[in-house]
N, C-alpha and C positions, 0 to 999 in steps of 0.2 A: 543408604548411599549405594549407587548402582557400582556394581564391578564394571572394566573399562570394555570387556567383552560382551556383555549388556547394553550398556550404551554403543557398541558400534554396530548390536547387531539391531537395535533402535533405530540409528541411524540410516542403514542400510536397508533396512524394510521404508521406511518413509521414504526415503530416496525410489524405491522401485514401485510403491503405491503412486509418486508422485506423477512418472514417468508410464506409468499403466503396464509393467512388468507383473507378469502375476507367477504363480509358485512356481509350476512345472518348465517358464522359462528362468524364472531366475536363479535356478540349481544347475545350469550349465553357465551363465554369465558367472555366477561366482568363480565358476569353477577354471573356467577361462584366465578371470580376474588372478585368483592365486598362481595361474599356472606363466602369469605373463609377469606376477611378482619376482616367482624364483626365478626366472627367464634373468631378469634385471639383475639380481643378487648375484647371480652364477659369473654373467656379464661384467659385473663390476667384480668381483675375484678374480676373476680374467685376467681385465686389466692393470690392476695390480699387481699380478705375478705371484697372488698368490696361492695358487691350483699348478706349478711351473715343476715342483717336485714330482707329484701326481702327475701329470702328462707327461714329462721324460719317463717315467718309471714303464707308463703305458705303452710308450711308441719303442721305447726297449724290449720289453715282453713281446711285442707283434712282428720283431724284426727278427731275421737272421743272428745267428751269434756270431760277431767277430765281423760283420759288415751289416752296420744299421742300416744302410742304406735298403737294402734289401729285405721287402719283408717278407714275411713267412706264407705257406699256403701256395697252392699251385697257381701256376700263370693266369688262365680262366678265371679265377675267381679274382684276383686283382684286375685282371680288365673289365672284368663284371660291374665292381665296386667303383671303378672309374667312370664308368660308360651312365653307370645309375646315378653319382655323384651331378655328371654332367649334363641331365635331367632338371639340375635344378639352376644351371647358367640363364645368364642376362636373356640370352640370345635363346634359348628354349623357351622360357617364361614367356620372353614378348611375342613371340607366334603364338603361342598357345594362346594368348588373349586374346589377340587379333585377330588371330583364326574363330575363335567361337563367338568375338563380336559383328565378326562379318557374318558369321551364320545366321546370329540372330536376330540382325534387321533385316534382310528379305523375308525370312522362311519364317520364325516363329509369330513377326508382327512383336517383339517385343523391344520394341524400342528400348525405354526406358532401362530396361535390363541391359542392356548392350552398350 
């Protein structure tokens, strides 16, 4: 009788013979795959509340003593962290597509990609 880790890694070869996945891509797919499990797990302790001790404990540590409000570190480097945060807004993301999908249907001929 196979162990259950046998069988899924059975499973999971047939699945990627099926689909024409061959070695050298399927060691980053898996690796995605895992990294997009604990992704979810993390996600779901979130929401439960229960990571809530843990992150007070964290944003206490980074803050000022006696005004959390305040965190620690020179001025510069908090607007640093803001500025790069802000890199990854709605409104950044959609130029940034739009902008390289406009590129590349005139210029590269790559429709499809675009």
């Amino acid at each position: 009788m196979n162990s259950w880790r046998e069988h899924l890694r059975q499973r999971v070869g047939k699945f990627f013979r099926i689909h024409g996945i061959d070695g050298p891509l399927a060691v980053p797919i898996a690796f995605g795959a895992v990294l997009l499990l604990a992704f979810v797990k993390l996600a779901e302790e979130v929401m439960e509340g229960a990571t809530r001790v843990f992150d007070e404990a964290i944003l206490l540590a980074l803050s000022t003593p006696g005004d959390v409000a305040q965190p620690i570190g020179p001025v510069w480097l908090q607007e640093s962290v803001r500025d790069f945060t802000a890199l990854g807004s709605t409104d950044v993301l959609t130029f940034i597509t739009l902008s390289v999908a406009a590129w590349l249907l005139p210029f590269s001929e790559k429709r499809r990609t675009a």
